[in-house]
C-alpha positions as CSV (number, residue, x, y, z in Angstrom):
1,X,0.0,0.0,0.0
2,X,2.6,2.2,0.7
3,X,4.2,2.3,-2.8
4,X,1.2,2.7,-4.3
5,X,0.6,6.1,-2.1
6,X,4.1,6.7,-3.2
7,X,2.7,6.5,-7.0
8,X,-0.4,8.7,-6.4
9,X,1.1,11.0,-4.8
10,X,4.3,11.1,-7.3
11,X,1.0,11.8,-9.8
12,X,-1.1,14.5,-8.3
13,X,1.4,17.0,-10.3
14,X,0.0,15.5,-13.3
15,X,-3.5,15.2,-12.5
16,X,-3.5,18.6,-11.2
17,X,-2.7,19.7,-14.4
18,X,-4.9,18.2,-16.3
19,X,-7.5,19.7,-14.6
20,X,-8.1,23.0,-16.7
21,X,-7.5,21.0,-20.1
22,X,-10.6,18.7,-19.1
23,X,-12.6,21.2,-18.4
24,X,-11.3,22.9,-21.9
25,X,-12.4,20.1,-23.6
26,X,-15.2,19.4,-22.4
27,X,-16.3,23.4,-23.0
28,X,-14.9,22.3,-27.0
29,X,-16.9,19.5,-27.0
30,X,-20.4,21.0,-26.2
31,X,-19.6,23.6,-28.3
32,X,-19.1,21.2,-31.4
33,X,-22.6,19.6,-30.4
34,X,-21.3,16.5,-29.3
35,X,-23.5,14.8,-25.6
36,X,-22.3,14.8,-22.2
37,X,-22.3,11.0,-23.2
38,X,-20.4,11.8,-26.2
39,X,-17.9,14.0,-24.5
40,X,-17.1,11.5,-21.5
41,X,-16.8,8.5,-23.9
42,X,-14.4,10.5,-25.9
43,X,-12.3,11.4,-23.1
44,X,-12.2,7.7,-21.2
45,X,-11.6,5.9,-24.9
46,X,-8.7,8.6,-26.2
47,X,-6.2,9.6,-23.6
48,X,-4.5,11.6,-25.5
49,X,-5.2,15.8,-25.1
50,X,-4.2,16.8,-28.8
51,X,-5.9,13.8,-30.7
52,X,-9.0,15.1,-28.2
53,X,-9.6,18.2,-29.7
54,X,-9.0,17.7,-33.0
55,X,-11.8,14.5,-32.9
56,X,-14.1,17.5,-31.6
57,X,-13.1,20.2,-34.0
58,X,-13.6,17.5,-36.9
59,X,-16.8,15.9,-35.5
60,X,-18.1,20.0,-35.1
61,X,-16.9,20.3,-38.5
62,X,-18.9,17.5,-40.2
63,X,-15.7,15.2,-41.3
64,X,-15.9,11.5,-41.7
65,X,-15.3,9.4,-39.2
66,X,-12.4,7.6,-41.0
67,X,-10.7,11.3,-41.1
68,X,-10.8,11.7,-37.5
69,X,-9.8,7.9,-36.8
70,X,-6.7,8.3,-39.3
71,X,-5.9,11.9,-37.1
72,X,-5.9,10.5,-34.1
73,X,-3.7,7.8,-35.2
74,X,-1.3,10.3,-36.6
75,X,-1.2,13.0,-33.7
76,X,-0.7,9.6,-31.3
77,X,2.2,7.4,-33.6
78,X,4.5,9.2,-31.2
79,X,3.4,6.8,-28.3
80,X,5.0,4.3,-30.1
81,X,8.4,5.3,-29.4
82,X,7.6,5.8,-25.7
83,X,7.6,1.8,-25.3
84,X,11.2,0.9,-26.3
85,X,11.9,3.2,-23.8
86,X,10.0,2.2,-20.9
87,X,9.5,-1.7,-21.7
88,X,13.0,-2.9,-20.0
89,X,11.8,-0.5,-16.6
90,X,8.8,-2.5,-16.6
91,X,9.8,-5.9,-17.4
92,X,9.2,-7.4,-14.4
93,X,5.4,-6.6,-14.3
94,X,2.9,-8.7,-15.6
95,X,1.5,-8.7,-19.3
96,X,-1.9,-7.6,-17.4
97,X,0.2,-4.6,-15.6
98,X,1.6,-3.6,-18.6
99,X,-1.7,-3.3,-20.7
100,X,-2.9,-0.9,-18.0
101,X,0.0,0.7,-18.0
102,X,0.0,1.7,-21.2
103,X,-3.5,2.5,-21.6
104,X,-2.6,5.5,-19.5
105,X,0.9,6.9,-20.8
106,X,0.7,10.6,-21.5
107,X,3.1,12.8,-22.4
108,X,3.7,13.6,-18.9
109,X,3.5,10.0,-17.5
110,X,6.3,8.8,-19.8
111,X,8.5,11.6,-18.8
112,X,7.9,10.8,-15.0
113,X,7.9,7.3,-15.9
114,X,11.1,7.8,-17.6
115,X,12.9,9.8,-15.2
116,X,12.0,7.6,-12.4
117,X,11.1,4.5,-12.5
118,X,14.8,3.5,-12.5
119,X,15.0,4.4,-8.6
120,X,12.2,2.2,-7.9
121,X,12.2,-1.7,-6.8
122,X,11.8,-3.8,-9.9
123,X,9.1,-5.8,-8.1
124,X,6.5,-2.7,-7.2
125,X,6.9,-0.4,-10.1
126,X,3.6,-0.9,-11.6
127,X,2.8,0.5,-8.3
């Protein structure tokens, strides 16, 4: 229990921070028409700030769906070099771990991540 305190609190930086893009987007988002439903769903399924607002200004625009899909991708391909980099850190976590994991790298997780995950026990670092 104690690591993982050591985790949250190691995060409240980062969560403190996302506090005024959330409620940014979700300002963007009602303005493009798109539900409170919408809006949440967009925001739980893509973690990722810039592919966010470009789904809503394409969805307040009218584009196709494939458009924004293929944006998304592109604004988020960077992610892929954020796992060479953090995979031998985590290689003691389970497969399980590391699929949660990943569902939530940001920008600002990997470079916390990054910077220190080397200083922490091998066995708790999913923690």
């Amino acid at each position: 229990m104690r690591d993982w305190l050591a985790g949250l609190r190691a995060s409240l930086p980062i969560a403190v921070g996302y506090l005024p893009v959330a409620v940014a987007f979700g300002l963007a988002a009602c303005s493009a028409g798109l539900s409170v439903f919408e809006a949440v769903f967009a925001s739980a399924a893509v973690f990722a700030g810039a592919s966010q607002f470009a789904l809503v200004g394409l969805a307040g625009a009218g584009s196709a769906s494939v458009v924004a899909l293929a944006t998304a991708l592109a604004l988020n391909v960077r992610h892929l070099l954020y796992g060479p980099v953090l995979a031998p850190l985590l290689r003691g976590c389970a497969r399980g771990w590391q699929a949660l994991l990943a569902f939530g790298l940001t920008d600002e997780v990997f470079a916390a991540a990054a910077a220190r995950l080397a200083t922490v026990p091998e066995g708790v670092r999913h923690r």
